[in-house]
N, CA and C of each residue as an Amber inpcrd file, in Angstrom:
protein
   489
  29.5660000  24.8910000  -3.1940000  29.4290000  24.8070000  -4.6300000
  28.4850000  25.9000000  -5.0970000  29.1970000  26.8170000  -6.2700000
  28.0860000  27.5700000  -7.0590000  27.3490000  27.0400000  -7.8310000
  25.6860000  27.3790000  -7.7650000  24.4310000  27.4920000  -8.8820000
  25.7440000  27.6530000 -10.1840000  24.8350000  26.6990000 -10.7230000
  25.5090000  26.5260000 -11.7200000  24.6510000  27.6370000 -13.0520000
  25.6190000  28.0300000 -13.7430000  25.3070000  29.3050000 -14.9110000
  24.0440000  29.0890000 -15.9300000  22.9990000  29.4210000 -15.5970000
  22.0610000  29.5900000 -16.9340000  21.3270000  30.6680000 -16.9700000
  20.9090000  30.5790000 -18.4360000  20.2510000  31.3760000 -18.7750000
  18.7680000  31.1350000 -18.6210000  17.9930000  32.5530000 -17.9120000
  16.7950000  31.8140000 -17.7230000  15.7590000  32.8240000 -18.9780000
  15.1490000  32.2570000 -19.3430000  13.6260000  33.1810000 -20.0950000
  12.6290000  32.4410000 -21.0610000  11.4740000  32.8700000 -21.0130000
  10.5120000  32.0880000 -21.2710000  10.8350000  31.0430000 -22.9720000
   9.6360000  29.8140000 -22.2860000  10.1340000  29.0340000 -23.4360000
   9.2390000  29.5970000 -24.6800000   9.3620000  29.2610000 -25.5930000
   8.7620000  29.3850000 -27.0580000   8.0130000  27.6830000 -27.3440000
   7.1000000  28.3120000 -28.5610000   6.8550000  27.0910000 -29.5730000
   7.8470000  26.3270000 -29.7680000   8.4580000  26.7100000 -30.8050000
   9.4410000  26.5470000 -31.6050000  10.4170000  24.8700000 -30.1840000
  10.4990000  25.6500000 -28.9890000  11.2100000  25.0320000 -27.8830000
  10.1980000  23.5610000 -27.5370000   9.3390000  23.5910000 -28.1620000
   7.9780000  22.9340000 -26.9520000   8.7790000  21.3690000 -27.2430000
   9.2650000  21.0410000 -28.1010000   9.4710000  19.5130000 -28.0400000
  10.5830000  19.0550000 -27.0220000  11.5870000  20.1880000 -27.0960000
  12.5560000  19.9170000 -25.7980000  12.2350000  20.3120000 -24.6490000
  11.0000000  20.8570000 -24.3920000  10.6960000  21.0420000 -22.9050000
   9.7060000  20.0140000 -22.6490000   9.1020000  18.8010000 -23.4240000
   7.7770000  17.8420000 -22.9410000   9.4700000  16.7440000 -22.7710000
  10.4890000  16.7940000 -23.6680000  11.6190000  15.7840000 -23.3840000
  12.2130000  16.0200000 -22.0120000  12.2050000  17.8060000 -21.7080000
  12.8060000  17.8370000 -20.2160000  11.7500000  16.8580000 -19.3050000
  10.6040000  17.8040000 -19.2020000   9.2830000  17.1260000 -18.0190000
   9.2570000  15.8230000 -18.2950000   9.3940000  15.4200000 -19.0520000
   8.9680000  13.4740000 -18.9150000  10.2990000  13.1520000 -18.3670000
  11.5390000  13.5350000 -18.7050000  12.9910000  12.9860000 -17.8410000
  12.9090000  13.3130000 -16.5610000  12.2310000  14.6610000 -15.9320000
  12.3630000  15.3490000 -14.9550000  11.4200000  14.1490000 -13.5520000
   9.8850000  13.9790000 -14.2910000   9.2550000  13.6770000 -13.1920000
   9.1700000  12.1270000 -13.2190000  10.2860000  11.4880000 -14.0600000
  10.1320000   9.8640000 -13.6400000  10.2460000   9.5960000 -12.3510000
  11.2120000  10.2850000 -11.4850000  11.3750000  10.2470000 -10.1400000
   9.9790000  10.3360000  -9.4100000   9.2380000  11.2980000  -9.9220000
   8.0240000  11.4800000  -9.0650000   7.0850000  10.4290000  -9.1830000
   7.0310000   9.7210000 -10.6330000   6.3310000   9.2710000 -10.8090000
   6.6530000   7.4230000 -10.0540000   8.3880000   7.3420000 -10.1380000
   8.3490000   6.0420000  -9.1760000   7.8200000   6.4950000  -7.5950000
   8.0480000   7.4140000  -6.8840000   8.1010000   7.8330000  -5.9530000
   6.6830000   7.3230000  -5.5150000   5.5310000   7.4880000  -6.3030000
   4.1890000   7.3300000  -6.0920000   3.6030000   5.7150000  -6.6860000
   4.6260000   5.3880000  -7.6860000   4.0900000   4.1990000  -8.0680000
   3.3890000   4.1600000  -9.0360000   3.2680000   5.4790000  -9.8840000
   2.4320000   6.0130000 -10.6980000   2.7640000   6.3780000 -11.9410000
   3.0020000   5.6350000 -13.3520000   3.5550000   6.6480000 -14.4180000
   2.5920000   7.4680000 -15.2490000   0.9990000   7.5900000 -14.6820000
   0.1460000   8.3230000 -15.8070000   0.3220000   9.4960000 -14.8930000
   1.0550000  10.0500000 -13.9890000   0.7380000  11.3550000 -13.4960000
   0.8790000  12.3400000 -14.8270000   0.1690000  14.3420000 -14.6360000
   0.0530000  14.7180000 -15.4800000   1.1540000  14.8380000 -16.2480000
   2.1890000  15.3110000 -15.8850000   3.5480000  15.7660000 -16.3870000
   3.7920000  14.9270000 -17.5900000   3.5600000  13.1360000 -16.9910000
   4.4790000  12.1170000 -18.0990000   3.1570000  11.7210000 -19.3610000
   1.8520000  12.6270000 -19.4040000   1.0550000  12.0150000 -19.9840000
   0.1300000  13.1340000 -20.9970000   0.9600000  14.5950000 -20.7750000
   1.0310000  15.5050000 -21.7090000   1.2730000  15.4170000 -23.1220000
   0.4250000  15.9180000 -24.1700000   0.9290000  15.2310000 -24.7070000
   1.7160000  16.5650000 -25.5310000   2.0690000  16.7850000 -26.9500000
   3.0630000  17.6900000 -27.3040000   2.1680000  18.6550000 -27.9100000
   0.6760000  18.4660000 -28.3610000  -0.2480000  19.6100000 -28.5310000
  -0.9960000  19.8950000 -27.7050000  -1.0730000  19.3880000 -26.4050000
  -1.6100000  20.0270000 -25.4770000  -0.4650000  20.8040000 -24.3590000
   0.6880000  20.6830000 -24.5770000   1.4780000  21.7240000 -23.8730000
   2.0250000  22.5760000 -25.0030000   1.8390000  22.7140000 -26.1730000
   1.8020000  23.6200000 -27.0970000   0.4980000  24.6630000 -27.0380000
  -0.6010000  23.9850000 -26.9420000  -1.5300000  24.8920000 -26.4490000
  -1.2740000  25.6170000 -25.0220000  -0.9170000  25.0110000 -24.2790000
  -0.4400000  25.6470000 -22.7460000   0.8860000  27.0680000 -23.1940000
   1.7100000  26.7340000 -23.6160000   2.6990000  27.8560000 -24.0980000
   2.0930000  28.7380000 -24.8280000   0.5910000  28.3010000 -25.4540000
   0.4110000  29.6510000 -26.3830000  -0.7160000  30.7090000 -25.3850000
  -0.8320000  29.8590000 -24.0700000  -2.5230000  30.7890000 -23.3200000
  -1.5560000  31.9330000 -23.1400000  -2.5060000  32.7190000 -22.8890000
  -1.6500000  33.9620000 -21.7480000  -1.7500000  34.3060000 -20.9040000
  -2.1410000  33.4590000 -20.1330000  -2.8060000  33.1060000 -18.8470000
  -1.5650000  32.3160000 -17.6240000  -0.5380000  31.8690000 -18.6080000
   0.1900000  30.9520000 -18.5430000   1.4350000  31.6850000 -18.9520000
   2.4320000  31.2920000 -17.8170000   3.9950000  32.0040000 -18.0430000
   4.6950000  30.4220000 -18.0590000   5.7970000  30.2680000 -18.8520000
   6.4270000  29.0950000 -18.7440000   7.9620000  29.4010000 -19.3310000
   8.9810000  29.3730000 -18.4240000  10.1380000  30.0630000 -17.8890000
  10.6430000  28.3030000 -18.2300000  12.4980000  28.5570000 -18.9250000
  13.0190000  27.4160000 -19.0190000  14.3680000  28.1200000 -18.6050000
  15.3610000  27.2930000 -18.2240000  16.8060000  27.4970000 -18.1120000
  17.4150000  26.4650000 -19.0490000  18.2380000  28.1530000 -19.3100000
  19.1870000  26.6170000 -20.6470000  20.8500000  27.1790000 -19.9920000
  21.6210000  25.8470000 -19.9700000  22.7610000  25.7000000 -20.1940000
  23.4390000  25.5720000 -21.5490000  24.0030000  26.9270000 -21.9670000
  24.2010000  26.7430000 -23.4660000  23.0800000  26.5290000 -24.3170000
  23.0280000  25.6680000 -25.2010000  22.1340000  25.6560000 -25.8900000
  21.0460000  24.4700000 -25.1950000  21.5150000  23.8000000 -24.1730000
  20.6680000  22.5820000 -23.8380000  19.0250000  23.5410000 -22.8710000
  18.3240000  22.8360000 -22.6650000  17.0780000  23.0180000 -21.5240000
  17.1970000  22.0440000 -20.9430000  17.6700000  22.8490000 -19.3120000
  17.6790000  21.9000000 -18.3600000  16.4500000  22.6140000 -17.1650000
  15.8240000  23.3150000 -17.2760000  15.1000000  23.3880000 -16.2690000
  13.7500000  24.1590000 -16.9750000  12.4570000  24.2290000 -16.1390000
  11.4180000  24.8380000 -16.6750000  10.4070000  25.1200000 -15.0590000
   9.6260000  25.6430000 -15.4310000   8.9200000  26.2940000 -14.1850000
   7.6410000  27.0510000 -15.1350000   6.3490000  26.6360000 -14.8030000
   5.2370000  26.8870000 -15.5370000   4.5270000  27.5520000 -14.3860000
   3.5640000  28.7980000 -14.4620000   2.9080000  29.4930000 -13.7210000
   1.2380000  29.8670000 -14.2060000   0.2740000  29.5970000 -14.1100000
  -0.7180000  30.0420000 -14.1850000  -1.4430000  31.0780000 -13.7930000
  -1.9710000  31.8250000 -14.1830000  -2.5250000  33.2720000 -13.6040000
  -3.7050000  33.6810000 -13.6590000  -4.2490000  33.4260000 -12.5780000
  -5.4270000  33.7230000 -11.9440000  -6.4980000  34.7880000 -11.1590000
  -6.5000000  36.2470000 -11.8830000  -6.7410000  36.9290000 -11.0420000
  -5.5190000  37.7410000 -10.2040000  -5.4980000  37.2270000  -9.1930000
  -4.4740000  38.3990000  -8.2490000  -3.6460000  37.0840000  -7.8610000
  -3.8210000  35.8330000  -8.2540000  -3.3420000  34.4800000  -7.4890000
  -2.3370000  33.7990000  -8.9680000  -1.2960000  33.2680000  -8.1960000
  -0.2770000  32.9590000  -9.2310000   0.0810000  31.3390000  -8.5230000
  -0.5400000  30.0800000  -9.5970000   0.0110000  28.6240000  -9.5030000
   1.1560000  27.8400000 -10.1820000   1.9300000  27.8930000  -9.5960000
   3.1410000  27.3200000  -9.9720000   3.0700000  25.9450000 -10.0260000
   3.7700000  25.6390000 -11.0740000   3.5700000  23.7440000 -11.5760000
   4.7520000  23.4080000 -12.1820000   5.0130000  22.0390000 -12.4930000
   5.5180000  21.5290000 -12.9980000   7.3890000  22.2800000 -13.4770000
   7.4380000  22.1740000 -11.8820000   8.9450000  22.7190000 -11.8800000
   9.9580000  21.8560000 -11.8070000  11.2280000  21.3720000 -13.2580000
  11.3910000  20.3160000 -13.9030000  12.7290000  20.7370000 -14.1870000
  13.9990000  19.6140000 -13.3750000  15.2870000  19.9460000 -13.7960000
  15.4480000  18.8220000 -14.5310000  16.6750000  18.7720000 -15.4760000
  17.6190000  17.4800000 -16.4090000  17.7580000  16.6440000 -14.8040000
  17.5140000  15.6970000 -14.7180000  18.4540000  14.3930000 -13.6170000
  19.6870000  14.6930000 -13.0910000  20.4360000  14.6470000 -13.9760000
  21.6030000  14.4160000 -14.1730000  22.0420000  16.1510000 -13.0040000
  20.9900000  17.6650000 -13.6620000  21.3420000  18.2650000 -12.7190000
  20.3600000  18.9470000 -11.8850000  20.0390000  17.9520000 -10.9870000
  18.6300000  18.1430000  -9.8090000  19.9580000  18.0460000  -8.7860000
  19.4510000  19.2490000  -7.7960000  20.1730000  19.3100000  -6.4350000
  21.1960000  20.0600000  -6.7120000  21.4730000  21.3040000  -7.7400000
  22.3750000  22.0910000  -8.3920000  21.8550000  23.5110000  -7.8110000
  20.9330000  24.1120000  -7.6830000  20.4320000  24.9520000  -7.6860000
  19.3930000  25.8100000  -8.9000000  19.6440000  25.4050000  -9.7700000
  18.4860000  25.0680000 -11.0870000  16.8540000  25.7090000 -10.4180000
  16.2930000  24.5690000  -9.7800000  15.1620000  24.4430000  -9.3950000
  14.7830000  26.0390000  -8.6650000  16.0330000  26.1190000  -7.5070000
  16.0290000  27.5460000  -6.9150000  15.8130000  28.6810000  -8.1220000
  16.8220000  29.2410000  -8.7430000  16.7430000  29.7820000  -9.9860000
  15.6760000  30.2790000 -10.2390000  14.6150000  28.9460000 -10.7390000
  13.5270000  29.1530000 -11.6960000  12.5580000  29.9390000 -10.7850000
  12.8190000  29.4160000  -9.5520000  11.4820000  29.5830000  -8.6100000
  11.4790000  30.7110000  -8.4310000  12.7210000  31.6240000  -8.2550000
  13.1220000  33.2000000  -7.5040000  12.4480000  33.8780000  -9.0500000
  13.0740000  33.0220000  -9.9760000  12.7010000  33.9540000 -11.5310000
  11.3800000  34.0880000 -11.9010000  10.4930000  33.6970000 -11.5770000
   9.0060000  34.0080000 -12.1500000   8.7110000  35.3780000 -11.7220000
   9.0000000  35.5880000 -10.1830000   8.8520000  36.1940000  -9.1020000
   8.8500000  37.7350000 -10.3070000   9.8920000  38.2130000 -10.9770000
   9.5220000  39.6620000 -11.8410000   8.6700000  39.3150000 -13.0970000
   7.9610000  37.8840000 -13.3540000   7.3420000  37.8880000 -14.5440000
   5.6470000  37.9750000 -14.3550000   5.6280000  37.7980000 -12.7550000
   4.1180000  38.2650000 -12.4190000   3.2670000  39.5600000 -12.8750000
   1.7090000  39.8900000 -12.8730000   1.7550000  41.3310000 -12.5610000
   1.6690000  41.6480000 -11.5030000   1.6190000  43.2520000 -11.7800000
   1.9470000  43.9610000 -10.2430000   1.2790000  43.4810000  -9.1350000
  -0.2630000  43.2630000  -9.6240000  -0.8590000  42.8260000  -8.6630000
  -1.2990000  41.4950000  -7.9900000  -0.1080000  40.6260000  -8.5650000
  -0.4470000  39.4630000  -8.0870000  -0.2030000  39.5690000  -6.4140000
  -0.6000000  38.9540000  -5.5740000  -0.9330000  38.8640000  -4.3350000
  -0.5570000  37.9350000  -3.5920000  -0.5340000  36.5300000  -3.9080000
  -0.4070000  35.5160000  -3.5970000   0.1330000  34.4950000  -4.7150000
   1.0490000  33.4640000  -4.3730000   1.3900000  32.1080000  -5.5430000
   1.6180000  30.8610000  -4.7100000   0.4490000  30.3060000  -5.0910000
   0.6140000  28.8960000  -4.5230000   1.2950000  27.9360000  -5.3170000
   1.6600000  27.1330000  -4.7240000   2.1430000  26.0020000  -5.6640000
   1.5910000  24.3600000  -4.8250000   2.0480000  22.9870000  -5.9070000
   1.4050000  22.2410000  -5.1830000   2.1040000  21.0700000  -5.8970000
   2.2460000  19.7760000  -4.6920000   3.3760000  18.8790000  -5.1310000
   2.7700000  17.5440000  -4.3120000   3.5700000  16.4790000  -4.8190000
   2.7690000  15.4570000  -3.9940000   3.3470000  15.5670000  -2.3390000
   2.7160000  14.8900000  -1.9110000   2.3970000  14.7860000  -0.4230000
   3.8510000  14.5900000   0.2350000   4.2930000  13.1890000  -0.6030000
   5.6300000  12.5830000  -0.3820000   6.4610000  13.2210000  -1.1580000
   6.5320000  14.2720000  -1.5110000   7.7870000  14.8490000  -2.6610000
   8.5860000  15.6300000  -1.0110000   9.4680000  15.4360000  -0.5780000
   9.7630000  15.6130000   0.5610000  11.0570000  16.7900000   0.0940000
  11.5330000  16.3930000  -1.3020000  12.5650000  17.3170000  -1.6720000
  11.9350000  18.2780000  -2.1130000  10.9840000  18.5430000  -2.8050000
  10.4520000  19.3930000  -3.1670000   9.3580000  20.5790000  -2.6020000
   8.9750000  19.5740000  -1.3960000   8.1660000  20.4260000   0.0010000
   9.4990000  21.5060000   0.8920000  10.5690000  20.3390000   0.8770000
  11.3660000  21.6130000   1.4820000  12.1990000  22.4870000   0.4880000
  12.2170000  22.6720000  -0.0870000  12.5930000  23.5410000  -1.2190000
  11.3970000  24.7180000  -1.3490000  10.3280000  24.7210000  -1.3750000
   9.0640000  25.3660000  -1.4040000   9.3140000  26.3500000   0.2010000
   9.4770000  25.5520000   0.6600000   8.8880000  26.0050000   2.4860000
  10.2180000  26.5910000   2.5170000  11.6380000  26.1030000   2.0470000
  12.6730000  26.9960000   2.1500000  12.7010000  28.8380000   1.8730000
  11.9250000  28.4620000   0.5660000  11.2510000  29.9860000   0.2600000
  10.1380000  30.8090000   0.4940000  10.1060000  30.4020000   1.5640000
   8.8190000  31.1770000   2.1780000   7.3420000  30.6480000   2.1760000
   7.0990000  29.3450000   1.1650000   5.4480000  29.2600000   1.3650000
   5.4770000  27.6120000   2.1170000   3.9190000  28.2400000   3.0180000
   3.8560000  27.8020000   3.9600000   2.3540000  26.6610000   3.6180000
   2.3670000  25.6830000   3.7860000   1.5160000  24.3920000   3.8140000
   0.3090000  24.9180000   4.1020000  -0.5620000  24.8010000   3.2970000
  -2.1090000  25.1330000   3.8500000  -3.3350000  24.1790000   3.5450000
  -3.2700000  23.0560000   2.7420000  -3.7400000  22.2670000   2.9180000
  -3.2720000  20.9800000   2.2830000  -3.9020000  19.4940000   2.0900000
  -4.1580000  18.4230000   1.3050000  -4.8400000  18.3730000   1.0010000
  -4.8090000  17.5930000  -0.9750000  -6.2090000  17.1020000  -1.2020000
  -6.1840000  15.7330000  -1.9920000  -6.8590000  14.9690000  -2.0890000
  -6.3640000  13.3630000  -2.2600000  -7.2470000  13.3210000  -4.0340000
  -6.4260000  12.7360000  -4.8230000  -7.1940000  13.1610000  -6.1590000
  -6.6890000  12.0100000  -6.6350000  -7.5200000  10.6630000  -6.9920000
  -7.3640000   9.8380000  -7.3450000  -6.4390000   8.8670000  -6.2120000
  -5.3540000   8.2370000  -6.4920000  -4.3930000   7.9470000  -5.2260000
  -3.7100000   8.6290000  -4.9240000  -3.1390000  10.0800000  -5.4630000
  -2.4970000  10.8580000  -5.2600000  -2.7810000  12.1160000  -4.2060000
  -1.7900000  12.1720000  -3.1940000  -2.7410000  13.2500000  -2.0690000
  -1.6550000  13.9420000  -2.5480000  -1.9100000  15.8000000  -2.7320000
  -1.2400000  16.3990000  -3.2170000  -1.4770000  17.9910000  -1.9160000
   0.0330000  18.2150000  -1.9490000   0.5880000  19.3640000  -0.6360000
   0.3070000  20.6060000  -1.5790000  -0.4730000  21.4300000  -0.8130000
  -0.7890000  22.5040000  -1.6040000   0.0370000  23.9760000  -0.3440000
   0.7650000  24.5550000  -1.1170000   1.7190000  25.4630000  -0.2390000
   1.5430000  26.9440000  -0.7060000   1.4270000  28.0450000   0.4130000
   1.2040000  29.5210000  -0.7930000   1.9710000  30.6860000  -0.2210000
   2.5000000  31.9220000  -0.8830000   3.0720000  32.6530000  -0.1280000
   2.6990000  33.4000000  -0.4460000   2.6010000  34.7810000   0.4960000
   1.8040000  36.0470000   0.2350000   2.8180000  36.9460000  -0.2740000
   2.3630000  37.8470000  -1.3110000   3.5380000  38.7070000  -1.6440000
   3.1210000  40.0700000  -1.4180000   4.3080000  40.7340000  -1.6050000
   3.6620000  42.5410000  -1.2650000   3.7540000  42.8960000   0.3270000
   3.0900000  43.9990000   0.6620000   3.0410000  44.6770000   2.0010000
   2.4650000  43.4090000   2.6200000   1.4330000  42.8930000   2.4760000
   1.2480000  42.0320000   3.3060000   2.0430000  40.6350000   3.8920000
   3.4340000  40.7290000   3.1990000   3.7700000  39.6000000   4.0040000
   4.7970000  39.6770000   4.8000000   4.9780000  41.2060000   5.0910000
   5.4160000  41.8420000   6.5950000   4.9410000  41.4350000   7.4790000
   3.3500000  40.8590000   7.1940000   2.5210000  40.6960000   8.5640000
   2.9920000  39.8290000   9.3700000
């Protein structure tokens, strides 16, 4: 089966109410998974990820099918270090290739000199650890934050990850 057709590029204002409707559909799964519905994703609220879309510190990449948003992928930027979060398909199409997509797509929205991009997921997100590790980043630690122990994964980019 082919990845299915979207268009990917960053979200807007204007977008922010259909992308807090994607992430709250996206991470109910995560959030039964843990037993947990205040995780951050479902407890955002619509002016504080409006403020997040406006930093510039902050890249936040959506895929739309047609006119819908079915996927999103948020990146933080740190220096030479790039954190990937809250990477969020429609239900209906998780396990499409979507998720892949977003992840390969940040990859030209970095700068030059980013160096490294970690990303970080819960412990038990088992679909989402191998999806990560599929693309190259490799597990480097845990850290337990509240009841939640969360897999922190990073990949080196550039000449150095010939090494």
């Amino acid at each position: 089966m082919s990845d299915p057709e979207v268009d990917i590029r960053p979200v807007t204002d204007a977008e922010s109410g259909e992308l807090l409707t994607l992430r709250r559909a996206a991470f109910v799964s995560e959030a039964q998974i843990y037993g947990d519905p205040n995780i951050p994703p479902l407890t955002q609220t619509l002016d504080e990820l409006r403020a997040d879309l406006a930093n510039p510190e902050v890249i936040t990449l959506g895929a739309w099918a047609g006119h819908r948003l079915v996927g999103s992928i948020r990146v933080l930027l740190e220096g030479t270090r790039a954190t990937l979060g809250r990477l969020a398909v429609a239900p209906d199409l998780q396990g499409q290739g979507i998720g892949t997509q977003l992840l390969l797509a940040i990859l030209p929205h970095l700068p030059e000199d980013t160096s490294e991009v970690w990303v970080f997921t819960g412990r038990d997100s088992v679909q989402n650890l191998a999806l990560y590790e599929k693309h190259g980043y490799e597990h480097e630690h845990d850290r337990t934050v509240g009841d939640l122990t969360y897999a922190y994964l990073r990949k080196i980019l550039g000449d150095s990850a010939a090494v």
